[in-house]
PyMOL Python script that loads the backbone (N, CA, C, O; Angstrom):
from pymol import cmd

cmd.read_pdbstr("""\
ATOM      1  N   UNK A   1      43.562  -2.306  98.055  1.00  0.00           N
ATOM      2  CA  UNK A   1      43.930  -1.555  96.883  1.00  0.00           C
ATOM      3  C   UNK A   1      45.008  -0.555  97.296  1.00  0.00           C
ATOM      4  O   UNK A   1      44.679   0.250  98.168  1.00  0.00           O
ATOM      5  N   UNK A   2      46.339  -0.480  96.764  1.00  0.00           N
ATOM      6  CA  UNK A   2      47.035   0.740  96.576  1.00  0.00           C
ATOM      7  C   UNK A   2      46.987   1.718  95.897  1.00  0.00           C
ATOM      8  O   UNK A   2      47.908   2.439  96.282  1.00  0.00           O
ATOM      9  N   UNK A   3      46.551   2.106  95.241  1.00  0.00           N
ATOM     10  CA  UNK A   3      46.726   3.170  94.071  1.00  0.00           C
ATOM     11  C   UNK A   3      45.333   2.513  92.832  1.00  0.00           C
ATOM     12  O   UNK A   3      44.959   1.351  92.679  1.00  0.00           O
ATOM     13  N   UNK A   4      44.915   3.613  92.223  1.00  0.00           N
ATOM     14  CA  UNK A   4      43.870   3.639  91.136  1.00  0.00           C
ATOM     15  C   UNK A   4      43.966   5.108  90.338  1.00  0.00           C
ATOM     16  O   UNK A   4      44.248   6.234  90.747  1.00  0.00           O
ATOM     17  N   UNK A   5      43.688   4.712  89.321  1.00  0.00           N
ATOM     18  CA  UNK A   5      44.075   5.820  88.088  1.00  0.00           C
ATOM     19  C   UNK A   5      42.743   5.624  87.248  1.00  0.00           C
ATOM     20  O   UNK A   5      42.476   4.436  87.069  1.00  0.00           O
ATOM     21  N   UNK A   6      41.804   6.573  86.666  1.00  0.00           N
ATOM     22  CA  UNK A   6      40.891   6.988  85.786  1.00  0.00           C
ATOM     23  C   UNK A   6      41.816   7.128  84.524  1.00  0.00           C
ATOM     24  O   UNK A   6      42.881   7.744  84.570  1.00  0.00           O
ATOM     25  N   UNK A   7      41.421   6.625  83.599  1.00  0.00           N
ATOM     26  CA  UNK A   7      42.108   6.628  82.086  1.00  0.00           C
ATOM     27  C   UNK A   7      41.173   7.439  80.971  1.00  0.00           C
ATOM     28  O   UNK A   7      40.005   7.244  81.307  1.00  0.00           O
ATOM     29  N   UNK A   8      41.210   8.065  80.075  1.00  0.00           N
ATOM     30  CA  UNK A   8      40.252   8.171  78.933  1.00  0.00           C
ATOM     31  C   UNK A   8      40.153   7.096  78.495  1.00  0.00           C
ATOM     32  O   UNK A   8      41.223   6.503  78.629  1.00  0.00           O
ATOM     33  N   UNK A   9      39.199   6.339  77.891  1.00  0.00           N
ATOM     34  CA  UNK A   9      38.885   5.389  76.768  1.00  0.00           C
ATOM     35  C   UNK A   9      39.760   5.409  75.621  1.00  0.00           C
ATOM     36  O   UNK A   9      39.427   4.472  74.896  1.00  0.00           O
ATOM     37  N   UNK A  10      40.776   6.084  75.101  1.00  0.00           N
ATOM     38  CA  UNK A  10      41.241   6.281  74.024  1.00  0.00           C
ATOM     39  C   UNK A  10      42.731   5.896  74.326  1.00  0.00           C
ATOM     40  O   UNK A  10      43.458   5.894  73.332  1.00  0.00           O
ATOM     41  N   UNK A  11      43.377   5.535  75.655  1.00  0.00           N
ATOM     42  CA  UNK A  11      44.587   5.382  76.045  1.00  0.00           C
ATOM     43  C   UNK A  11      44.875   3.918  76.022  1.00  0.00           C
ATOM     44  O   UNK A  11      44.069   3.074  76.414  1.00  0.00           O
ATOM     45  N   UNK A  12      46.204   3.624  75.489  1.00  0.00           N
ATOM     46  CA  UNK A  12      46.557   2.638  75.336  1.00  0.00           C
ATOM     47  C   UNK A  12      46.792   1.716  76.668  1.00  0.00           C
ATOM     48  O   UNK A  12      47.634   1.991  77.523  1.00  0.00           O
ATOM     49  N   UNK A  13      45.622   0.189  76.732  1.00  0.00           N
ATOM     50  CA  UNK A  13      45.689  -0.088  78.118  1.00  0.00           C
ATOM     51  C   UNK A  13      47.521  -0.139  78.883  1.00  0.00           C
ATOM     52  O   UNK A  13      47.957   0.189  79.986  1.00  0.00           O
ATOM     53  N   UNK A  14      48.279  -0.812  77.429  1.00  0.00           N
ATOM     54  CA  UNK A  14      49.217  -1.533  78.279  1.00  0.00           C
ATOM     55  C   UNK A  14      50.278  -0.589  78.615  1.00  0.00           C
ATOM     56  O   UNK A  14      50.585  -0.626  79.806  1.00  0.00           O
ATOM     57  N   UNK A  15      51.130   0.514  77.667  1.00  0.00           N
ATOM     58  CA  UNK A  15      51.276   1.456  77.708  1.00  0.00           C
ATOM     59  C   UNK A  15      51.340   2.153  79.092  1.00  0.00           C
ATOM     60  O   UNK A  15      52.364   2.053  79.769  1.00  0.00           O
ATOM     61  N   UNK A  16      49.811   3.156  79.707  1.00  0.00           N
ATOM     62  CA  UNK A  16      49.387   3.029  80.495  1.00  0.00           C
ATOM     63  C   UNK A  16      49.461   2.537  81.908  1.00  0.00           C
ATOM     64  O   UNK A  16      49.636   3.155  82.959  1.00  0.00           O
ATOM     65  N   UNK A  17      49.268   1.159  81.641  1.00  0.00           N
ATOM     66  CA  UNK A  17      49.753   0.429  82.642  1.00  0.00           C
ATOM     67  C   UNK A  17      50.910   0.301  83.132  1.00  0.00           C
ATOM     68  O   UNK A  17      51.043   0.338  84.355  1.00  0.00           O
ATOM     69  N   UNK A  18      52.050   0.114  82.255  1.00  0.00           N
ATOM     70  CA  UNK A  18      53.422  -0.106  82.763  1.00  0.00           C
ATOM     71  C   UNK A  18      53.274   1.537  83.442  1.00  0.00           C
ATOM     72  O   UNK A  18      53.028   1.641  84.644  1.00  0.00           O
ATOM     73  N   UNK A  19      53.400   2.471  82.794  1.00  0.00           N
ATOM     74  CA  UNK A  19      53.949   3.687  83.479  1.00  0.00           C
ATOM     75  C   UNK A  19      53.357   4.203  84.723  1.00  0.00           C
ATOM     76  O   UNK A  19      53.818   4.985  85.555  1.00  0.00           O
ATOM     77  N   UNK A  20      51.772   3.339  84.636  1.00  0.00           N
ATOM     78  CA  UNK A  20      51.236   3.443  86.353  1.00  0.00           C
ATOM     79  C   UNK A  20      51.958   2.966  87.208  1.00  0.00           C
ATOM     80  O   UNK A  20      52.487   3.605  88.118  1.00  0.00           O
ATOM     81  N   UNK A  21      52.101   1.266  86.917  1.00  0.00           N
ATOM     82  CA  UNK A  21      52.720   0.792  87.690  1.00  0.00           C
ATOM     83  C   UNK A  21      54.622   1.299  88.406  1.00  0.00           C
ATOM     84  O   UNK A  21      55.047   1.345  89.560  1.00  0.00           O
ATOM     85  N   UNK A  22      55.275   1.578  87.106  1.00  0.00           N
ATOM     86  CA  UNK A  22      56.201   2.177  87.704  1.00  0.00           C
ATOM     87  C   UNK A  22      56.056   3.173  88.842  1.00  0.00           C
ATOM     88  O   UNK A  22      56.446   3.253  90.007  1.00  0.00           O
ATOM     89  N   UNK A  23      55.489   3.734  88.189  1.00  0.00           N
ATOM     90  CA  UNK A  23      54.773   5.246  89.204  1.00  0.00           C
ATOM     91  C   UNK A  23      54.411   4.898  90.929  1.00  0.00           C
ATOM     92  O   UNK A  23      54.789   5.528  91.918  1.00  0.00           O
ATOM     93  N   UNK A  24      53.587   3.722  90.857  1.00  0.00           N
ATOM     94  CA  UNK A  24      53.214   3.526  91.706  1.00  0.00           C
ATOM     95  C   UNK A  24      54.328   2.314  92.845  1.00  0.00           C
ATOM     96  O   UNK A  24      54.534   2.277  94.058  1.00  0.00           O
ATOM     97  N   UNK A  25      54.711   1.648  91.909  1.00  0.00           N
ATOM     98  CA  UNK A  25      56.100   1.395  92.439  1.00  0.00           C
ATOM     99  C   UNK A  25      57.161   1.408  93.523  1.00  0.00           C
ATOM    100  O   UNK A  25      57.787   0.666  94.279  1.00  0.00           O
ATOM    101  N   UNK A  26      56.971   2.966  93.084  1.00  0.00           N
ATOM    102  CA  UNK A  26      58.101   3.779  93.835  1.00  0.00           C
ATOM    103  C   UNK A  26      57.778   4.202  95.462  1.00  0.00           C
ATOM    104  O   UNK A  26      58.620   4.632  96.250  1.00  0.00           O
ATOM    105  N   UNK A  27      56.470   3.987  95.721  1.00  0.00           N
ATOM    106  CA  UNK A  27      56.475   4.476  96.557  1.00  0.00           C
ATOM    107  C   UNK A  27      55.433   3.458  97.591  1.00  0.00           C
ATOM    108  O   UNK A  27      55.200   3.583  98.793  1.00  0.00           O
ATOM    109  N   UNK A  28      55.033   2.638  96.810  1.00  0.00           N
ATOM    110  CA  UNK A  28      54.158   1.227  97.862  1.00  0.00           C
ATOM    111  C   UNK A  28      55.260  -0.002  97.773  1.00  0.00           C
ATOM    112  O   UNK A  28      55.222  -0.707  96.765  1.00  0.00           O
ATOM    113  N   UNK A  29      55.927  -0.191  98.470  1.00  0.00           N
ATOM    114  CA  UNK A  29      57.111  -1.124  98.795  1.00  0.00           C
ATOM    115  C   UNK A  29      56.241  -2.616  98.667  1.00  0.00           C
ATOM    116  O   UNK A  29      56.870  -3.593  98.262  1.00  0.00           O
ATOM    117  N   UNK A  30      54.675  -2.775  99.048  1.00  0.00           N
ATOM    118  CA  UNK A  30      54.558  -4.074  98.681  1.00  0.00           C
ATOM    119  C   UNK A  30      54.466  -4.781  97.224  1.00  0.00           C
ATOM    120  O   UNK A  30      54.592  -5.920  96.773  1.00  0.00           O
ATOM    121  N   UNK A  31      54.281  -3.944  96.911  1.00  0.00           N
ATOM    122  CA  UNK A  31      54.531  -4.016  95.002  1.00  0.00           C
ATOM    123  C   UNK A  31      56.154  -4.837  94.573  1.00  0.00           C
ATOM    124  O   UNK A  31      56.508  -5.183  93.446  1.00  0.00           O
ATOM    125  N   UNK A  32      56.684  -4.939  95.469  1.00  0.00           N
ATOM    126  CA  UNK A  32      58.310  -5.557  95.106  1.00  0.00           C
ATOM    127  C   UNK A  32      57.946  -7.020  95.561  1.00  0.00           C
ATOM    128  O   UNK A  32      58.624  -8.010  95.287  1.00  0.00           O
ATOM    129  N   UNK A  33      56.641  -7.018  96.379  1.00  0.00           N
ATOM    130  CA  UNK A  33      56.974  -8.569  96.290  1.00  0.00           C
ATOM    131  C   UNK A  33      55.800  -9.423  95.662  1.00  0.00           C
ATOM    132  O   UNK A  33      55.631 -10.518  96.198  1.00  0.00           O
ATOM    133  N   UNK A  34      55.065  -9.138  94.741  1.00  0.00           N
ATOM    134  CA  UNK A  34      54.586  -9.689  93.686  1.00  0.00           C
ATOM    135  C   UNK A  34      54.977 -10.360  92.928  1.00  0.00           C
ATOM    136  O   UNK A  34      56.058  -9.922  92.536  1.00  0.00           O
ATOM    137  N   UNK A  35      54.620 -11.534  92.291  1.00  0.00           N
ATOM    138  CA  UNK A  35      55.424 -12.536  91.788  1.00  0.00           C
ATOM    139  C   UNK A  35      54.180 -12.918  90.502  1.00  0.00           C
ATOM    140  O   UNK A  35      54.507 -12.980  89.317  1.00  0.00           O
ATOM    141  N   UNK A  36      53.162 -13.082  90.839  1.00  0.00           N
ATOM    142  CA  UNK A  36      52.319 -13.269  89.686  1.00  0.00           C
ATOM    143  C   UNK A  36      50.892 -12.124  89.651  1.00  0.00           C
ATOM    144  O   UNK A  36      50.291 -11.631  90.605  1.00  0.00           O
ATOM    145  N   UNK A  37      50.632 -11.935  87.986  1.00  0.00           N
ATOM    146  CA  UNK A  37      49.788 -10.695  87.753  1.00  0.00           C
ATOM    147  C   UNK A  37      49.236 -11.460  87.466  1.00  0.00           C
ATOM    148  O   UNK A  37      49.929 -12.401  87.079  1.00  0.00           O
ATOM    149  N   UNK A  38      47.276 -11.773  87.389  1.00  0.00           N
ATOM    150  CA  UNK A  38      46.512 -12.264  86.451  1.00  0.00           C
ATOM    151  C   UNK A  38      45.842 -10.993  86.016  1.00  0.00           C
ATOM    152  O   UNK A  38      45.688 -10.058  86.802  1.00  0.00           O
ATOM    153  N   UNK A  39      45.323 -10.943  84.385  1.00  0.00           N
ATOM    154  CA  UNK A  39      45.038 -10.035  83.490  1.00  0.00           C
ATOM    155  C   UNK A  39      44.389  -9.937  82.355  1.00  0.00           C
ATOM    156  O   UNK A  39      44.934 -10.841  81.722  1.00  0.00           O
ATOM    157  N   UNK A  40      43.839  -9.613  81.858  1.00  0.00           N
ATOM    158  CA  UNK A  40      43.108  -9.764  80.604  1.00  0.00           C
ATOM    159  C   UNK A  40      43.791  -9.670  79.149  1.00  0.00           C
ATOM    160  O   UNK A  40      44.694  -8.841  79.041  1.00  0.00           O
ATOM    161  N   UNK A  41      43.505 -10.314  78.202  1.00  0.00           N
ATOM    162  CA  UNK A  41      43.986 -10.068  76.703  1.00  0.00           C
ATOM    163  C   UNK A  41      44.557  -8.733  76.336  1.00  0.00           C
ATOM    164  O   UNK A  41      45.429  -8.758  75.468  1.00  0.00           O
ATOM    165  N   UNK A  42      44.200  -7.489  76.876  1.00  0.00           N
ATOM    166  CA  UNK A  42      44.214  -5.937  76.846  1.00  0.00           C
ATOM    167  C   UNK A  42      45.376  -5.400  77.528  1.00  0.00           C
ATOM    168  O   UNK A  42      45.953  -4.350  77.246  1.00  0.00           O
ATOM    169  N   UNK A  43      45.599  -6.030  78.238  1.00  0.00           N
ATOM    170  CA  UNK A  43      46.919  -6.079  79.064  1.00  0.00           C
ATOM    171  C   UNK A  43      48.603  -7.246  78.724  1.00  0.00           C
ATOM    172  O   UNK A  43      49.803  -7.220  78.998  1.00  0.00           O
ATOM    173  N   UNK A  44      47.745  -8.010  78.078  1.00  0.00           N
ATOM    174  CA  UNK A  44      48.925  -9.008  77.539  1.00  0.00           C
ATOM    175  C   UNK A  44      49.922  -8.707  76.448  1.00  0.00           C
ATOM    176  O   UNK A  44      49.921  -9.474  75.486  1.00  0.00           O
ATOM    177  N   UNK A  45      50.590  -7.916  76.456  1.00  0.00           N
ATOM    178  CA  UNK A  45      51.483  -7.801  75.230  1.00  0.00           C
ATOM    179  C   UNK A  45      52.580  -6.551  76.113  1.00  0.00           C
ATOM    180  O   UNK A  45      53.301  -6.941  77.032  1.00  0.00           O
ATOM    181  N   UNK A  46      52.566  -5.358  75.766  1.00  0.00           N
ATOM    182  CA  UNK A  46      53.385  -4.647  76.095  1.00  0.00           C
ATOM    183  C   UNK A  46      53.530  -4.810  77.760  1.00  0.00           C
ATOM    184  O   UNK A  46      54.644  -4.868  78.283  1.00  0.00           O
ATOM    185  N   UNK A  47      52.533  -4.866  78.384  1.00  0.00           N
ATOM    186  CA  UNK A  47      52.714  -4.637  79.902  1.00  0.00           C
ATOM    187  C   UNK A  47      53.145  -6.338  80.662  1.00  0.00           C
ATOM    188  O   UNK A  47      53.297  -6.718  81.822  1.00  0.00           O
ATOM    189  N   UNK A  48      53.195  -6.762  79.815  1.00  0.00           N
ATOM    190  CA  UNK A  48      53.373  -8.701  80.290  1.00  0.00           C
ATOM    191  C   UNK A  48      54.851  -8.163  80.021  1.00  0.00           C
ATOM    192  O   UNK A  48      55.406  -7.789  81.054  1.00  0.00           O
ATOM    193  N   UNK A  49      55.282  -8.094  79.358  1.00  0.00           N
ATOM    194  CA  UNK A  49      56.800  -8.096  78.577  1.00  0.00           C
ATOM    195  C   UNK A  49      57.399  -7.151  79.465  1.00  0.00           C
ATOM    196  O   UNK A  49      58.393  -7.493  80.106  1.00  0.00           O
ATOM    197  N   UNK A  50      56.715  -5.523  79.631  1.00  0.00           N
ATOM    198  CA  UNK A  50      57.961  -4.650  80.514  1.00  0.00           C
ATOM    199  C   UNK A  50      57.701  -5.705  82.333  1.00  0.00           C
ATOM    200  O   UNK A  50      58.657  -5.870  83.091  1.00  0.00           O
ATOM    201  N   UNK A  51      56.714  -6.082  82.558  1.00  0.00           N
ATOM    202  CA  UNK A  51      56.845  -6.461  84.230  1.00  0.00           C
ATOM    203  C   UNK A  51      57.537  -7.456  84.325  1.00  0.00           C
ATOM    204  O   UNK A  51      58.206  -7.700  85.330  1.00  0.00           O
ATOM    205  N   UNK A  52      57.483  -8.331  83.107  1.00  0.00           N
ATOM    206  CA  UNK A  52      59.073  -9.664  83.210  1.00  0.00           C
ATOM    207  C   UNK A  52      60.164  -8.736  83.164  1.00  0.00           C
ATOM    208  O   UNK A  52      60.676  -8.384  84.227  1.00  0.00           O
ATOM    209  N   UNK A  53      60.496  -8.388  82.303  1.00  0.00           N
ATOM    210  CA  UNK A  53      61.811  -7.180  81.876  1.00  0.00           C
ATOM    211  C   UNK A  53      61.999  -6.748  83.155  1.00  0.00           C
ATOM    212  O   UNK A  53      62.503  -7.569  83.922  1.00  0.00           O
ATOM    213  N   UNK A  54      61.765  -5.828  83.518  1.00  0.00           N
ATOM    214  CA  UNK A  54      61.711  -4.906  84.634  1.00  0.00           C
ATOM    215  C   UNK A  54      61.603  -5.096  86.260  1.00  0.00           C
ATOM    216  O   UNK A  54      62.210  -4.622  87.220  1.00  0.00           O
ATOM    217  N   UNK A  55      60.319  -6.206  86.054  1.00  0.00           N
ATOM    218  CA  UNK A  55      60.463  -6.590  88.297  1.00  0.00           C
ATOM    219  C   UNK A  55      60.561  -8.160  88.242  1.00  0.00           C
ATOM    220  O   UNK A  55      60.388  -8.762  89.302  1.00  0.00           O
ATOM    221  N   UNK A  56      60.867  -8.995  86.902  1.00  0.00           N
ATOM    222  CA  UNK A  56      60.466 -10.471  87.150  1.00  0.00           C
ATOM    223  C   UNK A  56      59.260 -10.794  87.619  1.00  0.00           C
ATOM    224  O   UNK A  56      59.383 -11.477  88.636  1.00  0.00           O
ATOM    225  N   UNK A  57      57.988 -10.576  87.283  1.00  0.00           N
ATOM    226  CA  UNK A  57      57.139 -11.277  87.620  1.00  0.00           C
ATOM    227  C   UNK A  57      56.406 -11.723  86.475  1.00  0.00           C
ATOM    228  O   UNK A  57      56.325 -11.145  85.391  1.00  0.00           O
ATOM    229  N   UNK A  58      55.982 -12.596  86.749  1.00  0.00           N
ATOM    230  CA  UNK A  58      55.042 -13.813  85.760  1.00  0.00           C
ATOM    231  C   UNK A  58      53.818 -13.161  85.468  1.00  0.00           C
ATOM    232  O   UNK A  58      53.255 -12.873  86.524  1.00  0.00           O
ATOM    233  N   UNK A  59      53.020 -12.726  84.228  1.00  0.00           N
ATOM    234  CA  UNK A  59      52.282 -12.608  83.693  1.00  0.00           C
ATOM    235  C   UNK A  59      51.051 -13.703  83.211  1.00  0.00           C
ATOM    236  O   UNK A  59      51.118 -14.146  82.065  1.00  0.00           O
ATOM    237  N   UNK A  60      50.031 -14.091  84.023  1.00  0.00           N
ATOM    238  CA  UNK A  60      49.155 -15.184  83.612  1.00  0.00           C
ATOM    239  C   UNK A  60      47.719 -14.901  83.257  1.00  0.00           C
ATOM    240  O   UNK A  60      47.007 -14.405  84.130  1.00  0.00           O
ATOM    241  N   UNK A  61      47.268 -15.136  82.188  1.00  0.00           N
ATOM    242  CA  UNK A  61      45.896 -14.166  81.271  1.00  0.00           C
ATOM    243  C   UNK A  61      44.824 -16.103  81.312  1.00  0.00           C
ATOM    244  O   UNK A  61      44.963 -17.277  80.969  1.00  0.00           O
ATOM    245  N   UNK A  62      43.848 -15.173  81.987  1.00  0.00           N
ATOM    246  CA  UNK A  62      42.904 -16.814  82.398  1.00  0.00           C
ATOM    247  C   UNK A  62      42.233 -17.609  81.054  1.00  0.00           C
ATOM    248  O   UNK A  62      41.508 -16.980  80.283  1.00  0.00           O
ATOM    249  N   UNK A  63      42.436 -18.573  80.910  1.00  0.00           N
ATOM    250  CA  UNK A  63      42.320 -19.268  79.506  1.00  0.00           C
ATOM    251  C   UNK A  63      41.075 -19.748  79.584  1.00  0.00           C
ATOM    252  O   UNK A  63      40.637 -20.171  78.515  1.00  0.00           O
ATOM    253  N   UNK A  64      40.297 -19.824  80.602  1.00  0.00           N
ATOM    254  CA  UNK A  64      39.235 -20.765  80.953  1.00  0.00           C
ATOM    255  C   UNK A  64      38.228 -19.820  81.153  1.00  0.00           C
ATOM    256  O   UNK A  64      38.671 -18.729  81.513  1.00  0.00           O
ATOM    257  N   UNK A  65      36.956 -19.888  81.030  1.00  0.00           N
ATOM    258  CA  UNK A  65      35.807 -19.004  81.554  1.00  0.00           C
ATOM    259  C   UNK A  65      34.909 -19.872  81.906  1.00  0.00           C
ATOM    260  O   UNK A  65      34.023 -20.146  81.097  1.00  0.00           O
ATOM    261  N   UNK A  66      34.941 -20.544  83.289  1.00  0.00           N
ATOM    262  CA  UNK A  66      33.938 -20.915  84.067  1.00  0.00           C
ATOM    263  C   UNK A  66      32.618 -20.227  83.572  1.00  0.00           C
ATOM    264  O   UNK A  66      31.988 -21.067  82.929  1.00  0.00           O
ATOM    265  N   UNK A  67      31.885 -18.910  83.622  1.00  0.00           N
ATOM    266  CA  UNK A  67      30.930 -18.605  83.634  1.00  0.00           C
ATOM    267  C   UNK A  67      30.467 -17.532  82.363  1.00  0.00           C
ATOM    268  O   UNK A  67      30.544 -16.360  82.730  1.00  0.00           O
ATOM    269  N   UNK A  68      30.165 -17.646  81.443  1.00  0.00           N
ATOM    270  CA  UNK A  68      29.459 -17.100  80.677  1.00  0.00           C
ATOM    271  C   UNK A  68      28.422 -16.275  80.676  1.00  0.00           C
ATOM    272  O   UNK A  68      27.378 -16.886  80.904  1.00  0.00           O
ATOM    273  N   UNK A  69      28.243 -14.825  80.467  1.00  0.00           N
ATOM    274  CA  UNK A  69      27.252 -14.115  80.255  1.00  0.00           C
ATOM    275  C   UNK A  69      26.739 -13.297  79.114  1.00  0.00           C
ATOM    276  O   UNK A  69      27.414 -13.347  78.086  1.00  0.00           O
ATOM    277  N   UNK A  70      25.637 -12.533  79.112  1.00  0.00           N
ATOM    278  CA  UNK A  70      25.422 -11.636  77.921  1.00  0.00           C
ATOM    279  C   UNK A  70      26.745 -10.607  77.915  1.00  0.00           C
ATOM    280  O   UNK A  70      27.571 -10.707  77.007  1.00  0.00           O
ATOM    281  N   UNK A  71      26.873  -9.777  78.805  1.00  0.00           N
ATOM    282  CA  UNK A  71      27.899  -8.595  78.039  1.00  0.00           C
ATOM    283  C   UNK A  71      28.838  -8.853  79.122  1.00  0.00           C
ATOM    284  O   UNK A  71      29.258  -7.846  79.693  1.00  0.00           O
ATOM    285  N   UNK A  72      29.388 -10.330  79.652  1.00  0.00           N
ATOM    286  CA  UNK A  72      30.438 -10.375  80.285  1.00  0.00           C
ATOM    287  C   UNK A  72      31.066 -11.721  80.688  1.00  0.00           C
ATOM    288  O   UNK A  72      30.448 -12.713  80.301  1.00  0.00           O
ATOM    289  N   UNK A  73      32.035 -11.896  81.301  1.00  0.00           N
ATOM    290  CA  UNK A  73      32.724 -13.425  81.659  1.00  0.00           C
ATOM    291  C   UNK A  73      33.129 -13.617  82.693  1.00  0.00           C
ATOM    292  O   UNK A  73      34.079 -12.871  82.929  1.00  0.00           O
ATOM    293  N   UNK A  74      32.844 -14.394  83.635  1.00  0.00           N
ATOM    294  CA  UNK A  74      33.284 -14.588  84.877  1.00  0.00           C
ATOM    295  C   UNK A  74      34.499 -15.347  84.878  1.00  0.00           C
ATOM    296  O   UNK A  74      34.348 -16.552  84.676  1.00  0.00           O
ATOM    297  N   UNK A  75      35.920 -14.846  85.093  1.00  0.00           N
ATOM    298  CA  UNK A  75      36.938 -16.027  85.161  1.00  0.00           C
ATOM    299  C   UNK A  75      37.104 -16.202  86.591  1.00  0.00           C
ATOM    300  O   UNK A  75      36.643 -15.416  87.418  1.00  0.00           O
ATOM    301  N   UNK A  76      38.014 -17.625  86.969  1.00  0.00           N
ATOM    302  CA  UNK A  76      38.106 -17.986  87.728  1.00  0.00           C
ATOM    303  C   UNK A  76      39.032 -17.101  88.914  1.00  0.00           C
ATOM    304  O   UNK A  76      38.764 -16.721  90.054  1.00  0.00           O
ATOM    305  N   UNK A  77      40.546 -16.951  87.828  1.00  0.00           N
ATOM    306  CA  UNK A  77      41.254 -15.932  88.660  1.00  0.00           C
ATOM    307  C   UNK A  77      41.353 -14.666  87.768  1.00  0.00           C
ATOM    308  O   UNK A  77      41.052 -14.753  86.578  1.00  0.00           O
ATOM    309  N   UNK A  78      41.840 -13.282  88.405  1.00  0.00           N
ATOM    310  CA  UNK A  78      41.580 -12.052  87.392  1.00  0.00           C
ATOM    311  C   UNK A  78      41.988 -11.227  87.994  1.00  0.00           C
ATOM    312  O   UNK A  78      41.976 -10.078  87.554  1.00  0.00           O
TER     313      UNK A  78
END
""", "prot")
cmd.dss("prot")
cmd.show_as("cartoon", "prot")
cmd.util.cbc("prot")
cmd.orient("prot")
């Protein structure tokens, strides 16, 4: 793990996200060589769009759920 951020519940995930990631960016050099994100539905829209825009990398949200639970989903990649 490089970097982790605590959010309120009320903050917009993707939002959020891009401006972490910039943030964090700047100063962990292995972050430039990332090429694919896997991510959840919550993350797919604004933050898929600025990390193509912005560093070229591929955005992939897991379509499949191997494992099924009561209050959760096991995907394969994530």
């Amino acid at each position: 793990m490089l970097a982790s951020r605590v959010r309120p519940a009320h903050a917009v995930d993707g939002a959020a996200a891009i401006a972490f990631w910039d943030e964090v960016t700047a100063t962990h050099e292995l972050l430039g060589a990332v090429q694919v994100v896997f991510m959840d539905s919550f993350f797919h829209g604004v933050f898929r769009q600025q990390l193509a825009q912005r560093y070229g990398i591929r955005v992939e949200k897991p379509a499949r759920v191997p494992v099924r639970k009561t209050n959760f989903c096991i995907h394969a990649r994530r």
